[in-house]
MDAnalysis code that builds the backbone (N, CA, C; Angstrom):
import MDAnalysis as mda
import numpy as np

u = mda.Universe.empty(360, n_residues=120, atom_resindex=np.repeat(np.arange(120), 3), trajectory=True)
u.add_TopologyAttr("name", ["N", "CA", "C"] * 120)
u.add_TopologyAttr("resid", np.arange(1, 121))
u.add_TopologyAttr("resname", ["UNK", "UNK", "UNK", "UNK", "UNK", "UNK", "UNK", "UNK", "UNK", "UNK", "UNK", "UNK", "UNK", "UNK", "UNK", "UNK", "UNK", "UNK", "UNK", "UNK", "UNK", "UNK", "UNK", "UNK", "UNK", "UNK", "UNK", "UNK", "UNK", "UNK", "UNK", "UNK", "UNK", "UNK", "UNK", "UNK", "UNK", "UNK", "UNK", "UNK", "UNK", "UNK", "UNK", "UNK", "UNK", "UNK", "UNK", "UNK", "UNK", "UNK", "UNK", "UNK", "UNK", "UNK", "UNK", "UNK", "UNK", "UNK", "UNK", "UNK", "UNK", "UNK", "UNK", "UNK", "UNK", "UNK", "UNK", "UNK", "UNK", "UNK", "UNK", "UNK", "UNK", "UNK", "UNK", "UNK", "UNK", "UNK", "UNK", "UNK", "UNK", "UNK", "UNK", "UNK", "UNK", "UNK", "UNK", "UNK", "UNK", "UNK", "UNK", "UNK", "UNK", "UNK", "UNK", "UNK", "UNK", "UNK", "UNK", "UNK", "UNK", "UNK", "UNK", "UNK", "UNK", "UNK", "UNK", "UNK", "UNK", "UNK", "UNK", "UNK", "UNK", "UNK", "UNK", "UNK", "UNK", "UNK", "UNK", "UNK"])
u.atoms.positions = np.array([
    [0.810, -1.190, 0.000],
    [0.000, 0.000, 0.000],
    [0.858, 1.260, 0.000],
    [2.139, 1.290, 0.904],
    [2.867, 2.787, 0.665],
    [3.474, 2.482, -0.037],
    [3.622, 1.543, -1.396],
    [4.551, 2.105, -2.446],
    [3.087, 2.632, -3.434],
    [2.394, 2.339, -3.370],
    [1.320, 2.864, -4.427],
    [1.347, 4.143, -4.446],
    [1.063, 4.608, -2.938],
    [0.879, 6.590, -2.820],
    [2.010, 6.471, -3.060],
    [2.877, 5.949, -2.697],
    [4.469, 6.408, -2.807],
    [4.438, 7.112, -4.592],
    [3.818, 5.778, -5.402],
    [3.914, 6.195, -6.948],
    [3.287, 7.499, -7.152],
    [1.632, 6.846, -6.474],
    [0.917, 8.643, -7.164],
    [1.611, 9.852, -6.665],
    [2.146, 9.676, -5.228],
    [2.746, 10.775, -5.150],
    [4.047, 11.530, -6.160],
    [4.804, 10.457, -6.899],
    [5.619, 10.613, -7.402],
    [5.381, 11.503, -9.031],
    [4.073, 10.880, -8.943],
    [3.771, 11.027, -10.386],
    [2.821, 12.368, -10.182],
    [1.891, 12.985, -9.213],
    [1.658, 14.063, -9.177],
    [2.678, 14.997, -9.061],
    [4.107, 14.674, -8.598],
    [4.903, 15.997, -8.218],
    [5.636, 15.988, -10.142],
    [5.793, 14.981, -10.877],
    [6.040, 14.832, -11.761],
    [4.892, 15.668, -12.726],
    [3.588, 15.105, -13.274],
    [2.871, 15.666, -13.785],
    [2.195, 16.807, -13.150],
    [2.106, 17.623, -12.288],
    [1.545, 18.803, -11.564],
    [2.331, 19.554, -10.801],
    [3.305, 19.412, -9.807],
    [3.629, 20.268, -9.607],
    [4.492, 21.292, -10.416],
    [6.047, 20.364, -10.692],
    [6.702, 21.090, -11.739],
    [6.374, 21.750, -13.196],
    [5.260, 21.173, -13.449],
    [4.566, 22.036, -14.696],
    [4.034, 23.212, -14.219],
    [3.275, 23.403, -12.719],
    [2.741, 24.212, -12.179],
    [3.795, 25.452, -12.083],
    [4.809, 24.677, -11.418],
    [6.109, 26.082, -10.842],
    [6.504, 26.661, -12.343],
    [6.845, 25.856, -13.747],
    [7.137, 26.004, -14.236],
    [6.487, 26.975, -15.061],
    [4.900, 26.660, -14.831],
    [4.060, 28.049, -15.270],
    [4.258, 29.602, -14.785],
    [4.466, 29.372, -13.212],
    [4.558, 30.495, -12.520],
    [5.783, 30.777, -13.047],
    [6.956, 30.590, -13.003],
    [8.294, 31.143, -13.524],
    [7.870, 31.557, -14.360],
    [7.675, 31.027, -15.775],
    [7.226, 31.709, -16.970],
    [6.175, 32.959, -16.803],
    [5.605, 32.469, -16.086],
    [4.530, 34.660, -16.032],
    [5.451, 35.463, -15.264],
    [6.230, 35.361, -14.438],
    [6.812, 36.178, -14.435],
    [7.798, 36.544, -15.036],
    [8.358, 35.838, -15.789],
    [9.696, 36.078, -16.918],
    [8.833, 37.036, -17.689],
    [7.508, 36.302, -18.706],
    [6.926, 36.823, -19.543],
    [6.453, 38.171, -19.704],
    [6.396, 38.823, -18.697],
    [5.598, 39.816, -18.343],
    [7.253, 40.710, -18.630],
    [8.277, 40.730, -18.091],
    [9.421, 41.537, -18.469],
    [9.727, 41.408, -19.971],
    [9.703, 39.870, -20.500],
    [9.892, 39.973, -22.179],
    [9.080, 40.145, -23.125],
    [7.619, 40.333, -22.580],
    [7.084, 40.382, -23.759],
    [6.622, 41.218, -24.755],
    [7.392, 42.289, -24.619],
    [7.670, 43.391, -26.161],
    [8.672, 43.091, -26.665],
    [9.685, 41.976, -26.344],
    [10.787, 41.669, -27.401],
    [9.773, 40.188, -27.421],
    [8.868, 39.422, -27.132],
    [8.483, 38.098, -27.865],
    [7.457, 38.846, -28.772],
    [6.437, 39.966, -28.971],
    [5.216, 40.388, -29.366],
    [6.517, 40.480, -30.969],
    [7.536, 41.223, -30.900],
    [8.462, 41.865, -31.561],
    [9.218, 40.882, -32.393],
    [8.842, 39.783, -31.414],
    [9.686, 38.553, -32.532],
    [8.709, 37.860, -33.166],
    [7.822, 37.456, -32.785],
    [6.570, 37.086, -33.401],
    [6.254, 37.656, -34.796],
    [6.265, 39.224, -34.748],
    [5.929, 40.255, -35.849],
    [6.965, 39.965, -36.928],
    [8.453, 39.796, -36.746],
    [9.508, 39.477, -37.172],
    [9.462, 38.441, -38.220],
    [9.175, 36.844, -37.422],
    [8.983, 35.842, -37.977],
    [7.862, 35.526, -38.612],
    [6.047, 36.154, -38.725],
    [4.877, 36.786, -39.525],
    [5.739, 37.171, -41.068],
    [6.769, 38.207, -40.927],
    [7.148, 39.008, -41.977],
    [7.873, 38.217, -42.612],
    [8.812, 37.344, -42.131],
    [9.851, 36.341, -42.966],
    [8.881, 35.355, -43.537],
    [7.913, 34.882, -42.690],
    [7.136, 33.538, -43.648],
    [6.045, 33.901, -44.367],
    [5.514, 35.212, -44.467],
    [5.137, 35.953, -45.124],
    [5.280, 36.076, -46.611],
    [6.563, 36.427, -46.820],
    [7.447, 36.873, -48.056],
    [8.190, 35.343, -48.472],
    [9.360, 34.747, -47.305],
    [9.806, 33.725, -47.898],
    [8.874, 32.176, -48.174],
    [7.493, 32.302, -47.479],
    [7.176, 31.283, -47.504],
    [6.728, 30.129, -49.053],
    [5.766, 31.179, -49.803],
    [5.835, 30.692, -50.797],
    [6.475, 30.330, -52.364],
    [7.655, 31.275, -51.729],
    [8.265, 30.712, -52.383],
    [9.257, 29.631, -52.282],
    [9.344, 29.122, -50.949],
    [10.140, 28.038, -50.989],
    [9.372, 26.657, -50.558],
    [7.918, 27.028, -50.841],
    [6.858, 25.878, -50.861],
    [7.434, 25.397, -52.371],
    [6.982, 26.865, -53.357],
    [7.442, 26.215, -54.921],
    [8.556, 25.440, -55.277],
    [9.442, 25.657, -54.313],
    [11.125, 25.192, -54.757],
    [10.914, 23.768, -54.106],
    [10.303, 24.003, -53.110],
    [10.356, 22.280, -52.404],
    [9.710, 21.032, -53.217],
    [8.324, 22.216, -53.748],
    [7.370, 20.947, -55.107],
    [8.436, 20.884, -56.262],
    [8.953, 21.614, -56.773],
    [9.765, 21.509, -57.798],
    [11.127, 20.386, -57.747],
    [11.488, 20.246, -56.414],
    [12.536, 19.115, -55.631],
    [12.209, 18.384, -55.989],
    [10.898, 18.302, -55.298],
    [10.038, 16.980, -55.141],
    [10.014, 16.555, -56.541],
    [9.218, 16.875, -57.542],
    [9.388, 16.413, -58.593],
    [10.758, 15.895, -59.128],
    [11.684, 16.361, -58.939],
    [12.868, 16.180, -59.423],
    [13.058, 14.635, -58.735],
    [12.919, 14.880, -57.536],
    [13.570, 13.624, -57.259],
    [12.423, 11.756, -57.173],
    [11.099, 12.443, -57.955],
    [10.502, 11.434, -58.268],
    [10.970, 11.145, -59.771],
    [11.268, 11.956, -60.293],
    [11.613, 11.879, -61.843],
    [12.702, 10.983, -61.885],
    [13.858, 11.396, -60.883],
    [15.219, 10.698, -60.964],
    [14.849, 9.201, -60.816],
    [13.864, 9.323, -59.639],
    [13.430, 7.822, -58.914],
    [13.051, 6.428, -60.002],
    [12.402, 7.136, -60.964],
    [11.818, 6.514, -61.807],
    [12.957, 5.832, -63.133],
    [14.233, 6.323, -62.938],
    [14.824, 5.780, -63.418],
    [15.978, 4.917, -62.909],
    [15.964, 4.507, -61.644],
    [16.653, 3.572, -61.111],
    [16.014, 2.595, -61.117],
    [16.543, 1.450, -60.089],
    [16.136, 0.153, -59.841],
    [15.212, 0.493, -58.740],
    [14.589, -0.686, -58.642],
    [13.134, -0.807, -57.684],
    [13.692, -0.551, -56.054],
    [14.918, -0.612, -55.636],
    [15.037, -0.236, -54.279],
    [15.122, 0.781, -54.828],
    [15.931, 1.590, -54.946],
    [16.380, 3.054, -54.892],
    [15.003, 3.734, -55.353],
    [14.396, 3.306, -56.202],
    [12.653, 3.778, -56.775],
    [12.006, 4.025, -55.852],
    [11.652, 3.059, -54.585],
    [11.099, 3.312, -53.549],
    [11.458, 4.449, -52.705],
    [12.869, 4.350, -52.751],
    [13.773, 5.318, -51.474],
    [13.502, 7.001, -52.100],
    [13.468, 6.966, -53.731],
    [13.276, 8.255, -53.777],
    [11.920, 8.538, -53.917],
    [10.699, 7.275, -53.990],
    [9.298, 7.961, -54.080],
    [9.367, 8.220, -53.108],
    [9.827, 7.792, -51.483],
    [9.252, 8.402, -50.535],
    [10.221, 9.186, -49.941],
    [10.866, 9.862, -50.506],
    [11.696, 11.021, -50.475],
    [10.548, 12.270, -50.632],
    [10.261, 11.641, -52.457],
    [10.030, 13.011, -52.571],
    [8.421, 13.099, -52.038],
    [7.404, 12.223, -51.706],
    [6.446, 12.295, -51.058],
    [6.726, 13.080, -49.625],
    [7.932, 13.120, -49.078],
    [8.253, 13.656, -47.837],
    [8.153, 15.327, -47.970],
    [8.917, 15.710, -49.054],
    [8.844, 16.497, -49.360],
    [7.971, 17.165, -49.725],
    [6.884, 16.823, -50.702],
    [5.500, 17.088, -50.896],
    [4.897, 17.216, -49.746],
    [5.140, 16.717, -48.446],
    [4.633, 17.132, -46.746],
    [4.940, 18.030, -46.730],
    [6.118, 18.568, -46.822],
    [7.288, 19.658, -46.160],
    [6.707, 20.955, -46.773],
    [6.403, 21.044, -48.167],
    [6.092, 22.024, -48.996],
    [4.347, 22.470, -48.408],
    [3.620, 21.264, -48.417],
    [2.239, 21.370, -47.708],
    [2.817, 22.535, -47.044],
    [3.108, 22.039, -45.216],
    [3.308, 22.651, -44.336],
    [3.788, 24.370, -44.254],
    [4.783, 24.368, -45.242],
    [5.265, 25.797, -45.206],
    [3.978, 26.643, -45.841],
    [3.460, 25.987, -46.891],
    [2.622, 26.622, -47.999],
    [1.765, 27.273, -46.799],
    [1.029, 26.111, -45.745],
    [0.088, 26.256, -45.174],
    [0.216, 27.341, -43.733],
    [1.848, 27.260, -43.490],
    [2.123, 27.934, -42.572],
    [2.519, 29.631, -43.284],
    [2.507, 29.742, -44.398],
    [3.232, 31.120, -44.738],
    [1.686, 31.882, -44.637],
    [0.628, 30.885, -45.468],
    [-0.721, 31.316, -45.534],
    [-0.989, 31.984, -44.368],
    [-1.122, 31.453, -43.524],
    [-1.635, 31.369, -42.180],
    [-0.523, 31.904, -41.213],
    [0.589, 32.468, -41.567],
    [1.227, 33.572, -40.134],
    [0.740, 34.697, -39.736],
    [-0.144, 35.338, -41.080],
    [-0.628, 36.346, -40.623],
    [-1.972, 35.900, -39.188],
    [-2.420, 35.325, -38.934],
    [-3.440, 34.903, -38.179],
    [-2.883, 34.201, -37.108],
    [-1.821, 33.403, -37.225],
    [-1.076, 32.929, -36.451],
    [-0.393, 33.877, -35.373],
    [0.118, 34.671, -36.079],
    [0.516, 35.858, -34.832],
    [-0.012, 36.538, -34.639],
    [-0.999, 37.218, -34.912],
    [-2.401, 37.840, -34.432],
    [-2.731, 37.082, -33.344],
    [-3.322, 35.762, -33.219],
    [-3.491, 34.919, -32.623],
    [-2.424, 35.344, -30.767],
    [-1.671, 34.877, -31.626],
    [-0.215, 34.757, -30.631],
    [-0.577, 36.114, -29.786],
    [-0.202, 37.109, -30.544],
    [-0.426, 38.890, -29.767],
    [-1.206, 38.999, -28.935],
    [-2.655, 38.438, -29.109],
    [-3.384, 38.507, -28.000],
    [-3.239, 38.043, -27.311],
    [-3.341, 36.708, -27.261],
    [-2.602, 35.622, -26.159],
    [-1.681, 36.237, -25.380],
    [-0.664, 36.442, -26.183],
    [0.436, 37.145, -24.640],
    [0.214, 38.713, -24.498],
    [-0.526, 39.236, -24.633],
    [-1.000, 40.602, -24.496],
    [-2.026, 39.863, -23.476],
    [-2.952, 39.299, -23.447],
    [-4.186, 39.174, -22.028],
    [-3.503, 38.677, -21.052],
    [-2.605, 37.533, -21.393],
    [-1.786, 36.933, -20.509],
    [-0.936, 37.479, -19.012],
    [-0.190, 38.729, -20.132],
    [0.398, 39.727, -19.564],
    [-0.402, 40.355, -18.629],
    [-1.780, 40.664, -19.081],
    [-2.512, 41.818, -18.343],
    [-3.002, 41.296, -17.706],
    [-3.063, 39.879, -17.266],
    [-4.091, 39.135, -16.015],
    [-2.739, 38.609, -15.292],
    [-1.759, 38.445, -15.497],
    [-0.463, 38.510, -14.168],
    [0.109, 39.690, -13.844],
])
């Protein structure tokens, strides 16, 4: 029986407390940095903004390349580069979807640590 609490106890100071303290540290850090995080946020909005789609295009354009190559090897290496460039076709998704979407994304973000701020 006392190794059981022994566990839950172990595992509440594991899952609850230190996440807890670890919250409190963070509001108070946050509250001193957050016109250089609001500032970096705006920063990184503007880079995936501008660079994003275009290096969605360069990544589909990879991608193709390296299904094209694929198709002319042997059946291992065929495989290794279809799912290369299928990886890639992820990768390009993601940015495409993330350049779309920074503007809202850090909007998002701004408020968040703007109320955050103002309720600690």
């Amino acid at each position: 029986m006392g190794y059981k609490l022994k566990h839950v106890a172990n595992i509440a100071i594991k899952y609850i407390a230190i996440p807890m303290l670890a919250i409190m540290l963070a509001s108070r850090t946050t509250v001193a940095g957050s016109v250089q995080i609001l500032t970096t946020i705006n920063s990184l909005k503007v880079v995936l903004s501008q660079v994003g789609p275009a290096l969605s295009a360069v990544l589909f354009i990879v991608a193709g390349i390296f299904y094209a190559v694929g198709q002319m090897l042997p059946p291992d290496k065929k495989a290794n580069f279809h799912t290369a460039s299928i990886n890639i076709i992820i990768g390009a998704i993601v940015v495409g979807a993330l350049s779309v979407a920074s503007t809202s994304l850090a909007l998002a973000s701004t408020h968040l640590l703007s109320n955050f701020t103002n309720v600690s």
